[in-house]
C-alpha positions as CSV (number, residue, x, y, z in Angstrom):
1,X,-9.1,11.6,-6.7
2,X,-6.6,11.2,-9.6
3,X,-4.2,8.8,-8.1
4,X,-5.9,5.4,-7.3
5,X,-3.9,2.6,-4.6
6,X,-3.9,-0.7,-5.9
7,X,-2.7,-2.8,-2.5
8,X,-5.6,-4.8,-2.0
9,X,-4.8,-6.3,-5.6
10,X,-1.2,-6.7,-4.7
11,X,-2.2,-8.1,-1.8
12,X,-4.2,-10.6,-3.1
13,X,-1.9,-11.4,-5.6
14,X,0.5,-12.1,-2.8
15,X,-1.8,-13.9,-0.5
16,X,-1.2,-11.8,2.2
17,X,-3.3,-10.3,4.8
18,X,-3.2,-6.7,5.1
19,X,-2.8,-7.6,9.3
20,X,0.3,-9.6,8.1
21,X,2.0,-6.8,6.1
22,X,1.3,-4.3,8.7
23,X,3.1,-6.4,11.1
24,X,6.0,-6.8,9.2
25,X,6.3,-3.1,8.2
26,X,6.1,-1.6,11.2
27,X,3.0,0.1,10.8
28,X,-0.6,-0.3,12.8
29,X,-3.6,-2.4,10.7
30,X,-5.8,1.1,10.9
31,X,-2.6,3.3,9.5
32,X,-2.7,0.6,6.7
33,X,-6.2,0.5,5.9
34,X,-6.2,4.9,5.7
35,X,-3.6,4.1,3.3
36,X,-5.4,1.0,1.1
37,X,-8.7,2.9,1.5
38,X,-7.0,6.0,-0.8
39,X,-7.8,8.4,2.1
40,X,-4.4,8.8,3.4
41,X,-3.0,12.5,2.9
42,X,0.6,11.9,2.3
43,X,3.0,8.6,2.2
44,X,6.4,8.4,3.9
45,X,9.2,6.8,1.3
46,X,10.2,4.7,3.9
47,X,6.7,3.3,4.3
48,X,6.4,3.0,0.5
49,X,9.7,1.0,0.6
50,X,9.2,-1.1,3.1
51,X,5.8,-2.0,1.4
52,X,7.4,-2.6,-1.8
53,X,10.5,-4.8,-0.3
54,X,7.5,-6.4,1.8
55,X,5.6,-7.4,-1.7
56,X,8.1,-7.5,-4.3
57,X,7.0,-5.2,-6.1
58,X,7.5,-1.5,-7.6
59,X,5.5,1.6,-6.2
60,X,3.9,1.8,-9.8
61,X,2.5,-1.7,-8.8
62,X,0.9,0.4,-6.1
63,X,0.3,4.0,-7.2
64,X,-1.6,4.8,-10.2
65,X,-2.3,8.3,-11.8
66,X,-5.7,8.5,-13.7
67,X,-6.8,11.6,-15.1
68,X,-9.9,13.0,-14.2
């Protein structure tokens, strides 16, 4: 898949648990995980912008597009 999720490294930039983040974005540790594991199908912006406001950071910080 062409567009790669970089949370774990944000995460761990950040020192912060993916349980922690979860909590404080309103969304379950599984949802979380579909989404860090690149399997998740779509992403709501709200979700994205509550991750971002959560970690600082920019969706690019997240996102990544690499051609196949």
């Amino acid at each position: 898949m062409p567009i790669i999720v970089n949370l774990d490294r944000i995460l761990a930039e950040r020192k912060m648990k993916s349980k922690e983040l979860a909590e404080i974005i309103g969304i379950t540790t599984a949802n979380l995980s579909i989404l860090k594991s690149g399997k998740a199908k779509a992403v709501r912006f709200s979700t994205l912008e509550a991750i971002c406001k959560a970690l600082d950071c920019q969706p690019a910080d997240i996102l990544e597009y690499i051609e196949d």
